[in-house]
Steps between C-alpha positions, in 0.01 A plus 500: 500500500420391155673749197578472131721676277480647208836578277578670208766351323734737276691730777416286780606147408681569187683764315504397128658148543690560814308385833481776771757441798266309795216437250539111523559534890143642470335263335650226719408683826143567351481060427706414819217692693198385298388838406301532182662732161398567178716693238306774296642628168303736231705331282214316208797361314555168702268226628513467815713126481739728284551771793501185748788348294661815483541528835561139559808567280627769743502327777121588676317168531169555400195279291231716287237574787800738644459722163154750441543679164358835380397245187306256748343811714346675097365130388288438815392835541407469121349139567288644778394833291432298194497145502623319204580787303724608229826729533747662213846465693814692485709318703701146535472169591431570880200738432327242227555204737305650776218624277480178365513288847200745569262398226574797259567486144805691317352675165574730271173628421240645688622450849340573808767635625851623391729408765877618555764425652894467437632348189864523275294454143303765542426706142327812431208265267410331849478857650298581194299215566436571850357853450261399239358250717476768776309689314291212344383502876759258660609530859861625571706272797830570573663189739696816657596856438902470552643793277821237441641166601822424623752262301850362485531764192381766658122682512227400260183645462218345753148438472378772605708729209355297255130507555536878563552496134192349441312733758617823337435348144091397608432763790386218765723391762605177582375264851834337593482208745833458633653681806459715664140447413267315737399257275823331491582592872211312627527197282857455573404523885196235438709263345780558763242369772522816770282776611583876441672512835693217413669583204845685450545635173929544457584681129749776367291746374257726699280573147374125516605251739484737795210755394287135366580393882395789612172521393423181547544525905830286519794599639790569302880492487680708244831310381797755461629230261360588146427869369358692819727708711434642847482839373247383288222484773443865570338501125203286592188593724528063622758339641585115606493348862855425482786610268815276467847438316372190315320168630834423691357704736142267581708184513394510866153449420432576935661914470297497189119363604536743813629856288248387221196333591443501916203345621134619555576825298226524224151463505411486179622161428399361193436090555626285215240193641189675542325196643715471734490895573161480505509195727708641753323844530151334532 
């Protein structure tokens, strides 16, 4: 039976620098067996070659169509809503690449929209910026709402803590695009090549990866690896297919596909070929 995955990366694969124990073992098993991935991160900093090499580094073989940003998922959304338009950026090199590879303009003046995402050179005078073109009538994007990101260092502040600055300061609220919402859910799942009941979504942390998977109709698996504890479940009113140690545990990819996606069990499949949906239903 055809099925795709869908990892997060920090928690699952990685800790900081260090690779996960079994995480390569993974990644080989998924290759050896043909079976289609696709790392998601709501991380805007990186390009999606930079994540690949990243990785590549650690020991996880991968090329750029393995890697779906939070960055990519806000400039197509944007390129669909508004084609060829205009965005003030707080953010790195990752977020301004994708806008640009999507026919939108970085400006300082008059944007269309103010977008946000994660960035070290942030300065109050670009949040000052920001909420006078908010006001001025420009639409608020956040890439995500993470309160903090994780680093070598220690905890910074996220996305998500940032434009909530900007949302108290102008009284409208933000439209973030990366998980768990369905906008980047879906396009990571299009570009992965499955159906809904094809597609395994595998993170660390049940506010995104596994409540995003959730809504979206796939099943999940909840990684024991990053910040999520057992005990932790009883808090939420969702909860994944399968809950494990760490991706050591789906190295045999034949336990997994029957626990976590058995055959014939959902009928409201959503086709990534329509024509050929269509073709086979007429």
């Amino acid at each position: 039976m055809k099925r795709g995955f869908l990892l997060d990366m920090d928690g699952v694969i990685y800790r900081s620098s260090e690779l996960i124990p079994g995480a390569r073992e993974f990644i080989e098993t998924l290759r050896h067996c043909d079976i289609p991935f696709m790392f998601l991160t709501n991380n805007s900093q990186r390009t999606r070659r930079d994540v690949a090499t990243k990785l590549e580094r650690m020991g996880i073989p991968v090329t750029e169509k393995h890697i779906f940003t939070c960055a990519m998922a806000t400039a197509r959304f944007l390129a669909r809503q508004q084609p060829g338009g205009t965005a003030y950026v707080i953010g790195e090199g990752g977020l301004q690449t994708a806008l640009h590879k999507n026919g939108y303009a970085v400006v300082d003046k008059e944007p269309d929209y103010v977008v946000v995402g994660e960035g070290r050179t942030l300065s109050f005078e670009m949040l000052e910026t920001a909420v006078k073109m908010v006001l001025d009538g420009a639409k608020l994007i956040a890439t995500n709402l993470d309160p903090n990101c994780p680093t070598k260092d220690g905890t910074r502040p996220g996305c998500g803590a940032i434009v909530r600055l900007i949302e108290e300061a102008t009284g409208i609220k933000a439209f973030s695009v990366g998980k768990p919402s369905t906008v980047m859910m879906r396009q990571a799942r299009k570009e992965l090549g499955m159906a809904t009941s094809e597609t395994i979504m595998v993170g660390d942390t049940m506010e995104t990866d596994i409540l995003g998977g959730v809504q979206m109709g796939y099943r999940t698996v909840l990684v024991l690896s990053g910040g999520t504890s057992r005990d932790d479940l009883a808090s939420y009113a969702y909860k994944p297919d399968l809950v494990v140690d760490s991706v050591a545990d789906l190295c045999d990819t034949s336990v997994l596909i029957h626990q976590v996606l058995p055959t014939n069990n959902r009928e409201d499949d959503t086709p990534h070929d329509i024509d050929a949906w269509v073709k086979a239903h007429a």
